[in-house]
C-alpha positions in Angstrom: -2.4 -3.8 19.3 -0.5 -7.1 19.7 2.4 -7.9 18.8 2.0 -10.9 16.0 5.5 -11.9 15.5 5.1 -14.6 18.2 2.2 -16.3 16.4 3.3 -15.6 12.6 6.6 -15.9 12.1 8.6 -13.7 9.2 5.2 -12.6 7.8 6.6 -8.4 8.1 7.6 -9.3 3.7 7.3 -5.2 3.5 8.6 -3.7 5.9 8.9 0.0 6.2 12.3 0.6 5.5 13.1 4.5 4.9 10.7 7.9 4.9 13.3 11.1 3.8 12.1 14.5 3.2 12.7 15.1 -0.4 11.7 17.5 -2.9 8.4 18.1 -4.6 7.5 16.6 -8.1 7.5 19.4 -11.1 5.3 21.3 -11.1 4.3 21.3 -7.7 5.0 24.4 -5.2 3.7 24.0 -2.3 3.6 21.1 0.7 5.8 19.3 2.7 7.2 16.0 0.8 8.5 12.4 1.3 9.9 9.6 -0.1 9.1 6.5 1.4 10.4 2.4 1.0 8.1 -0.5 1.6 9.4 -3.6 1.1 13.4 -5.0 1.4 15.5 -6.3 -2.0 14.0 -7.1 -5.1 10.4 -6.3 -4.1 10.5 -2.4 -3.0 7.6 -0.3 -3.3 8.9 3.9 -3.7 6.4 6.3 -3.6 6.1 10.2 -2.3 3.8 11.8 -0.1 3.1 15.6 0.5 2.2 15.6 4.5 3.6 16.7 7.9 5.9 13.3 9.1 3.7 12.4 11.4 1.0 12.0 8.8 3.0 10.4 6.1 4.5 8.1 9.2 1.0 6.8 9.8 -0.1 6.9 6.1 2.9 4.5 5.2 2.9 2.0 8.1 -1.2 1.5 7.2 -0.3 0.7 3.6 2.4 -1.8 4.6 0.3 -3.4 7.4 -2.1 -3.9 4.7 0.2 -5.2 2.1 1.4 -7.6 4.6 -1.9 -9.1 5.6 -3.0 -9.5 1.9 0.4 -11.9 1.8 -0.4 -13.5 5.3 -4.1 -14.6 4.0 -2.7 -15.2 0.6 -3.8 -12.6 -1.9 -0.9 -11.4 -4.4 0.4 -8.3 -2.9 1.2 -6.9 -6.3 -2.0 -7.1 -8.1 -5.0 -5.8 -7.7 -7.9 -8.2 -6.3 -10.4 -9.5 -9.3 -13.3 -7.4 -9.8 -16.8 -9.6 -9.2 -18.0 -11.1 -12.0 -19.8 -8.4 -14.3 -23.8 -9.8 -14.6 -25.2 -10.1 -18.3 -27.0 -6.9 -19.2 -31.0 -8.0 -19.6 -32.6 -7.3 -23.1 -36.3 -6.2 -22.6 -38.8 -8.0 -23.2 -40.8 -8.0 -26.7 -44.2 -7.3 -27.0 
C-alpha cells in the first residue's frame, strides 16, 4: 500500500477518529460491541459493530477508505449513488 498523502494532499475528510468498546443495543445479548467515529466536526459518521477489535478495526478503516475515495473522485459522500436509469417495461405485441 502507498502512502497517498504525498500525491493528494488533505484528501483523509473522514478520518477514523475513535473505536470504544461499548455496550450492546436492547435487545441484544450476546457479542462483543463497538462504537466507532468516521469523520472530524460537523460531518461525523457514529455507528456500532458487534466483532472482535481486530475485525471492527479493519471493517471501519475499509468504510472510511471508501468514503474518502468517493470524495477524492467526486461522488457525494453522503448520498447514495443514482440507481441506472429504469428501462420502459415492453407491452406485447397485438395480434
Amino acid at each position: 500500500m502507498t502512502d497517498s498523502s504525498d500525491s493528494e494532499p488533505n484528501v483523509r475528510k473522514f478520518p477514523v477518529t475513535s473505536i470504544e468498546k461499548t455496550d450492546p443495543p436492547k435487545g441484544v445479548t450476546e457479542g462483543e460491541w463497538y462504537e466507532y467515529v468516521i469523520g472530524q466536526g460537523t460531518s461525523e459518521i457514529k455507528g456500532k459493530r458487534s466483532g472482535s477489535l481486530k475485525s471492527v478495526t479493519a471493517y471501519v478503516k475499509e468504510y472510511a477508505e471508501n468514503l474518502n475515495q468517493r470524495s477524492t473522485l467526486g461522488y457525494s459522500a453522503y448520498a447514495a449513488r443514482k440507481p441506472a436509469a429504469k428501462t420502459p417495461a415492453k407491452t406485447p405485441a397485438k395480434t
